[in-house]
C-alpha positions in Angstrom: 0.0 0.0 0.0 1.1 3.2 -0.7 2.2 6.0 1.7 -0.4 8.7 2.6 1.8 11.7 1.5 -0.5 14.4 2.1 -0.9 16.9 4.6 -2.2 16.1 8.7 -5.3 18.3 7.7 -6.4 16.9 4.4 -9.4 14.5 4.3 -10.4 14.8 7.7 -14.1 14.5 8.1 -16.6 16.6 9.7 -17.2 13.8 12.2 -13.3 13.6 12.8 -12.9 16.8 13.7 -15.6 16.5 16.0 -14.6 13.4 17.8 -11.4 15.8 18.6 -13.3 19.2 19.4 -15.7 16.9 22.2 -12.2 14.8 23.2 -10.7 18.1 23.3 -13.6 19.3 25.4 -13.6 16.8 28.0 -9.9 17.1 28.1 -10.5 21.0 29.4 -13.1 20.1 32.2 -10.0 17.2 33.0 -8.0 20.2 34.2 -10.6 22.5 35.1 -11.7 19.8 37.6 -8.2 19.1 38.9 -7.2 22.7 38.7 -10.0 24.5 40.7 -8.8 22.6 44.3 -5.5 24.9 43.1 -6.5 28.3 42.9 -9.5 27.7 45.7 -7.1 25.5 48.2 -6.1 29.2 50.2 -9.5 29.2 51.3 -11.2 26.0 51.5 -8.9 24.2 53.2 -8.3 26.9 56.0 -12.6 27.4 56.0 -12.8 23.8 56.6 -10.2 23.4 59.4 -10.7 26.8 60.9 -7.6 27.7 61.2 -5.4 30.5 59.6 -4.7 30.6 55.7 -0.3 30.0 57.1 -1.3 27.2 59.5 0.5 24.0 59.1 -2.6 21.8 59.3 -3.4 23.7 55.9 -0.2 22.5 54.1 -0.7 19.4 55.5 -4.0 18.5 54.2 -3.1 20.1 51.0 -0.8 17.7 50.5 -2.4 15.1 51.4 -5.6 16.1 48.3 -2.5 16.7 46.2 -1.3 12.9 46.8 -4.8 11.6 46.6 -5.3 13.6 43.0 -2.3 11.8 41.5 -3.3 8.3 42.6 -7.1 8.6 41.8 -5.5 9.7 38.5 -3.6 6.3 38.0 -6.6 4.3 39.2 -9.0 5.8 37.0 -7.0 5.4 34.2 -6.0 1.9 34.9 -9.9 0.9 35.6 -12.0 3.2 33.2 -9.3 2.1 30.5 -9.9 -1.6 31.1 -13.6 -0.7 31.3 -13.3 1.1 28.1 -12.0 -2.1 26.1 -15.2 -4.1 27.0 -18.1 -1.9 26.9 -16.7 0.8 24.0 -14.9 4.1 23.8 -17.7 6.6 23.8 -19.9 4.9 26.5 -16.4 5.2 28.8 -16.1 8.6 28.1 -19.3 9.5 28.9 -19.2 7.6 32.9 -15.9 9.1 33.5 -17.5 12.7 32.7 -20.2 12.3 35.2 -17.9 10.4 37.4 -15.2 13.5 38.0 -18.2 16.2 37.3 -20.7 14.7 40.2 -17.9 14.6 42.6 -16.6 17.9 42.0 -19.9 19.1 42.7 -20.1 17.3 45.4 -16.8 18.8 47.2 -18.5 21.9 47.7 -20.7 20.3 50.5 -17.9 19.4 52.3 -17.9 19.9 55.7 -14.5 18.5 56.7 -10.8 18.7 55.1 -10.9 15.0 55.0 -13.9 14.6 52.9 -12.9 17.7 50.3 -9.7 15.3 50.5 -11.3 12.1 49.7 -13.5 13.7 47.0 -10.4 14.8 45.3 -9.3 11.3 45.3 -13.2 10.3 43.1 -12.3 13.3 41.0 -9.0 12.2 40.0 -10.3 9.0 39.3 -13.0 10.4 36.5 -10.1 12.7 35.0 -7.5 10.1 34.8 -10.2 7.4 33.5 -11.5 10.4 31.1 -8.0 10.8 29.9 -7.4 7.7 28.7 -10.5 6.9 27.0 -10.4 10.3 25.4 -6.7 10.3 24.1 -7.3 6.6 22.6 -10.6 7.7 20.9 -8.4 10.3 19.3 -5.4 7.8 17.8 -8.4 5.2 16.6 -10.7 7.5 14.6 -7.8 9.7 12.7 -5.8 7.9 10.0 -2.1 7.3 10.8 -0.7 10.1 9.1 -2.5 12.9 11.3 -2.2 11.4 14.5 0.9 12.8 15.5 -0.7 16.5 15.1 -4.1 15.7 16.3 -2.8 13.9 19.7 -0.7 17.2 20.0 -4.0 19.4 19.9 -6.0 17.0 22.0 -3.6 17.4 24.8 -2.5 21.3 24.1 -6.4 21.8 24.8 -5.4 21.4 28.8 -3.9 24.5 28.9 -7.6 26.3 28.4 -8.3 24.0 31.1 -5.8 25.7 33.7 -7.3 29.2 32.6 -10.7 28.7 33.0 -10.1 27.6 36.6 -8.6 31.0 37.2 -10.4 33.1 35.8 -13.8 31.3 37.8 -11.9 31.6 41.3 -10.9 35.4 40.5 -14.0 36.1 39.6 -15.7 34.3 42.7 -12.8 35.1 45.3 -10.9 38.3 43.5 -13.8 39.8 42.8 -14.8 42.0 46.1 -18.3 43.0 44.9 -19.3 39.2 44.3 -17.5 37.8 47.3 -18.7 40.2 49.9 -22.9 39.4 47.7 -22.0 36.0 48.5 -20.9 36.5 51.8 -23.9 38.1 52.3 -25.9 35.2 51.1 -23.6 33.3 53.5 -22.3 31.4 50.8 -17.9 30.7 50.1 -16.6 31.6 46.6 -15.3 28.5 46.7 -18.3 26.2 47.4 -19.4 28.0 44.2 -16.1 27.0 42.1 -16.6 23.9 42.8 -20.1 23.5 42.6 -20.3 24.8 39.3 -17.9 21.7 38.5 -20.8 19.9 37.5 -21.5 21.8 34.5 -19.6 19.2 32.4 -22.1 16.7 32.7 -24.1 18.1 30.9 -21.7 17.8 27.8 -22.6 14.0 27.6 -25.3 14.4 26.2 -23.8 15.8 23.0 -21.4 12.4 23.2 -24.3 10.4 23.6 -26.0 12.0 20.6 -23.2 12.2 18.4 -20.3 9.9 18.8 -20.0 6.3 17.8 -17.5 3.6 18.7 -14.0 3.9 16.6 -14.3 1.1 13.7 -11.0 -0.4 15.0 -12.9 -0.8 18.5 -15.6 -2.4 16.9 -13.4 -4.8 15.1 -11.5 -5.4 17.7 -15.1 -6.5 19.6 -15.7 -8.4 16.4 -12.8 -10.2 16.3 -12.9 -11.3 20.2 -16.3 -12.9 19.8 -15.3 -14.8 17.1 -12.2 -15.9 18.5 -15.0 -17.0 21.6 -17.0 -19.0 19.3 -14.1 -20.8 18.0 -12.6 -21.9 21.6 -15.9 -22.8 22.3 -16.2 -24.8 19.2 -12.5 -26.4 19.7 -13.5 -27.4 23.5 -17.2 -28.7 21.7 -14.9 -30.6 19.6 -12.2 -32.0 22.3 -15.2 -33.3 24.6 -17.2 -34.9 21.8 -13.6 -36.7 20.9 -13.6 -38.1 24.3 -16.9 -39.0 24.4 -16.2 -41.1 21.3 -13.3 -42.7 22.8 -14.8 -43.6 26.1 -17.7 -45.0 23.7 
């Protein structure tokens, strides 16, 4: 077979490009999700042990949601991806999303560092399972000769990610007007960040309308149950030659 010679961006289809703009997508919540704990951890963490924003306790169980975000990253990639070979790509993609946008929602009715800690850890999980399923849906549906440049976008997209979790603490935190209406209302800025964490879910919806399983997924499906079908034909076939030779 010949070599595709042509350029990254030539021939892509309209459903390729948006398998990597919702990828993409879900890659930004990914971040924005791991990222708001970041910007919001000066005053949740201190609000929750009531103690001062310097106080070691506050270090402390920072660090300890930092080291629970990195392993509910590895588990969730680890699981979601395994869970992701047997039931399809898209389906994944869509559980992981709710999975890290429910529980970010959720960490805004914490009531003790612990729990904002152990929610962090369910977070993590989502965004690393969400990851992996995203960033393989990428590879399978683009043809070999854009992957390189696609993978590059789909995980360049993160930055966004970052900045969106900024700019929603500055304005619920930095911004004096909003924080002292909310404090008022008797409400944290940071409850809010994180509550509005759950916004993500609703992009599933769009997945579940639009995307499909990659064709080399489904092959691969295609290919296992055969393979099924012919053990189970080859151990038909052993036990029916035994049977013959007791007879």
């Amino acid at each position: 077979m010949a070599a595709d010679h042509r350029p990254w961006h030539e021939g892509i289809s309209r459903y390729q490009w948006l398998v990597l703009l919702i990828a993409s997508l879900g890659w930004v919540f990914d971040i924005f999700e791991g990222q708001i704990f970041v910007a919001s951890m000066r005053e949740s963490m201190p609000d929750l042990l009531g103690v001062y924003p310097d106080h070691p306790d506050v270090y402390k169980w920072s660090d300890r949601a930092f080291g629970l975000l990195l392993l509910g990253g590895a588990v969730g990639g680890v699981i979601f991806g395994m869970i992701s070979d047997r039931i399809g790509r898209s389906r994944t993609l869509i559980y992981t999303m709710l999975f890290y946008s429910i529980f970010t929602c959720l960490s805004a009715f914490s009531q003790e560092a612990w729990q904002l800690a152990a929610r962090r850890f369910l977070v993590a999980m989502g965004v690393g399972g969400e990851w992996a399923v995203a960033s393989a849906m990428v590879a399978e549906v683009m043809p070999k000769r854009s992957r390189p440049v696609m993978s590059s976008i789909f995980h360049a997209s993160s930055v966004f990610g970052t900045l969106l979790a900024v700019a929603a603490i500055y304005l619920l935190i930095g911004n004096p007007e909003l924080n002292a209406w909310l404090a008022g209302k008797g409400i944290d800025g940071w409850r809010v960040g994180f509550a509005i964490g759950v916004l993500p879910a609703f992009l599933t919806l769009w997945i579940r309308w639009k995307l499909h399983e990659p064709e080399s997924w489904t092959a691969a499906r295609d290919r296992a149950v055969r393979d099924k079908t012919q053990r189970t034909d080859r151990k038909s076939t052993r036990l029916n030659s035994s049977h013959v030779k007791r007879s």
